[in-house]
Wavefront OBJ file of the C-alpha trace (Angstrom):
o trace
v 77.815 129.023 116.798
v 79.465 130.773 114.131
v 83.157 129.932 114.108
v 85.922 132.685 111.753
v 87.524 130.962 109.172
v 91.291 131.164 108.216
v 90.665 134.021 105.797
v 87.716 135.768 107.871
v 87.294 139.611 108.579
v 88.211 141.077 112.222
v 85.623 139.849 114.947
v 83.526 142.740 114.537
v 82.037 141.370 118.021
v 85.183 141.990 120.055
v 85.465 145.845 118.450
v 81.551 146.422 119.932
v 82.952 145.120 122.824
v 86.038 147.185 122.853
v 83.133 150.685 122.367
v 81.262 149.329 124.875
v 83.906 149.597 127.253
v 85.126 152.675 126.157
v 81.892 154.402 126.347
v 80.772 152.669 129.865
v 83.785 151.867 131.403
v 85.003 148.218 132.508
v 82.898 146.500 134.948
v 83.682 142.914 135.135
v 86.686 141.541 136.571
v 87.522 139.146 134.060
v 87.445 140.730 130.394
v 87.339 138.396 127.552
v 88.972 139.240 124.247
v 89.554 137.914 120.876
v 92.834 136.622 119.679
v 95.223 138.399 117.112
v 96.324 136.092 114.518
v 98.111 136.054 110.360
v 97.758 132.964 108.834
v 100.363 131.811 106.153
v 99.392 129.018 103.357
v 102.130 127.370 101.926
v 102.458 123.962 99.136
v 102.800 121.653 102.295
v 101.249 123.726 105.247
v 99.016 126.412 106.440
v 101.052 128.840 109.248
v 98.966 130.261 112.178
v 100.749 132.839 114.543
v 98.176 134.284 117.856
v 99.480 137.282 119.929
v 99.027 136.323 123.579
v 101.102 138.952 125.729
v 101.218 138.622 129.029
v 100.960 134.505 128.583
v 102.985 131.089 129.018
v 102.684 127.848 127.241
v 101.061 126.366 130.543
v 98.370 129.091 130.272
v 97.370 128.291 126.389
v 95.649 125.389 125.633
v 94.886 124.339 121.638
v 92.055 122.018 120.752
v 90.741 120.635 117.873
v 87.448 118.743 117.522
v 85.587 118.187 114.513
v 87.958 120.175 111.909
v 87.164 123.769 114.612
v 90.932 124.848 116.073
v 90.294 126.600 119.321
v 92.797 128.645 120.865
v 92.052 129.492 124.829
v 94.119 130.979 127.481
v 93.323 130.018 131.134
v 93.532 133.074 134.146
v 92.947 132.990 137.387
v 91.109 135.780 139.412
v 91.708 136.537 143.150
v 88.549 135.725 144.983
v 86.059 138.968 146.034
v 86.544 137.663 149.676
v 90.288 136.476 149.801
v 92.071 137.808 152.670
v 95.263 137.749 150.306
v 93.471 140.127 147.442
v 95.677 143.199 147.470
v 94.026 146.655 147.575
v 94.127 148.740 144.488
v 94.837 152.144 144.514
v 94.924 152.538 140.662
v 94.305 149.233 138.700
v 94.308 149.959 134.831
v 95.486 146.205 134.003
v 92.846 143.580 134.718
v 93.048 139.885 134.004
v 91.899 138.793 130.120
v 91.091 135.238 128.958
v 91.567 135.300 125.265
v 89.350 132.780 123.245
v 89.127 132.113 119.082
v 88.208 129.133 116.956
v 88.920 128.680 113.466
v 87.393 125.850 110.821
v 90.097 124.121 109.357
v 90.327 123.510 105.989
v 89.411 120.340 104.683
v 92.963 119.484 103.284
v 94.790 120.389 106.661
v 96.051 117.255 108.775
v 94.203 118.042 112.272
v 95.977 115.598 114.101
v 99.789 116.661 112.576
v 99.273 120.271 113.896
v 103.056 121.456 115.942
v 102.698 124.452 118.050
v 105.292 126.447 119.937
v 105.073 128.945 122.649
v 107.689 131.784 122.098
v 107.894 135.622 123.937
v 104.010 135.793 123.708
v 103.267 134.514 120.220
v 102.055 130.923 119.969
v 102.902 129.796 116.427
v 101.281 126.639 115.065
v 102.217 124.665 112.164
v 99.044 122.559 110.498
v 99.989 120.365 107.716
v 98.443 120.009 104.678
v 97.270 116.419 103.486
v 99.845 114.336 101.298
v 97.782 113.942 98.336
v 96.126 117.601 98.670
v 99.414 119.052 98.300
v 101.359 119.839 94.279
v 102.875 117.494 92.914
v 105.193 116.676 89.615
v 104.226 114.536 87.667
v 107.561 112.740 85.757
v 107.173 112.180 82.052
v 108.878 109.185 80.316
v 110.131 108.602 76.651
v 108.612 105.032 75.225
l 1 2 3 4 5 6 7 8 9 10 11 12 13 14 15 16 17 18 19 20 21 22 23 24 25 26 27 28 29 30 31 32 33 34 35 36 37 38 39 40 41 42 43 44 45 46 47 48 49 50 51 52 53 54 55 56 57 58 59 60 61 62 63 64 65 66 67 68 69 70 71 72 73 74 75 76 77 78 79 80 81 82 83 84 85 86 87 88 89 90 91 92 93 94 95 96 97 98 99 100 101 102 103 104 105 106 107 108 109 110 111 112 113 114 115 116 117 118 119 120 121 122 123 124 125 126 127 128 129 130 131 132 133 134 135 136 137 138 139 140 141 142
């Protein structure tokens, strides 16, 4: 598996999908998509911000494992048989999981990272290492 780095191109994947569906309409009830993000670098930190619309902090989950960030959203879809599943009579909006990973760098401090959930933008905050990060280096008369 090929995972985007922090300074990747667009997921050319997700615009095939996007033509696909355009040209053949949308035929599954879930639709997966790929997650907008910027990235920031800064002396002490790297700066992630993800568009999820439509989202809550309880629907996001962030994991990293073995220096890959992955950024999921969980949704639930009404059962085909549910006696409860209302009856469309124009449905233009259908449920999307959204799903990215990114390789860290190596001077980013995996287990520091501080995310917050705010009006549909999850913004994450991954520190850089201690001694990765410029210093100055004091010089002394003798």
């Amino acid at each position: 598996m090929k995972y985007a780095t922090l300074s990747s191109l667009p997921n050319l994947w997700g615009d095939m999908d996007t033509l696909t569906q355009r040209l053949f309409g949308r035929n599954q009830e879930l639709e997966v998509r790929t997650i907008l993000v910027d990235v920031v670098e800064k002396a002490d930190h790297y700066r992630m911000e993800a568009e999820l619309p439509g989202f809550n902090e309880r629907d996001v989950e962030v994991q990293v494992k073995d220096q890959i960030l992955t950024i999921s959203t969980k949704v639930s879809v009404e059962p085909e048989d549910s006696e409860d599943k209302p009856k469309y009579l124009m449905r233009e909006r259908r449920p999307v999981q959204f799903l990215r990973s990114f390789k860290l760098p190596k001077d980013s401090e995996s287990t520091e990272i501080f995310a917050v959930f705010k009006n549909g933008i999850l913004s994450l905050t991954i520190p850089r290492k201690k001694e990765t990060q410029p210093h100055t280096i004091e010089i002394r008369t003798e």
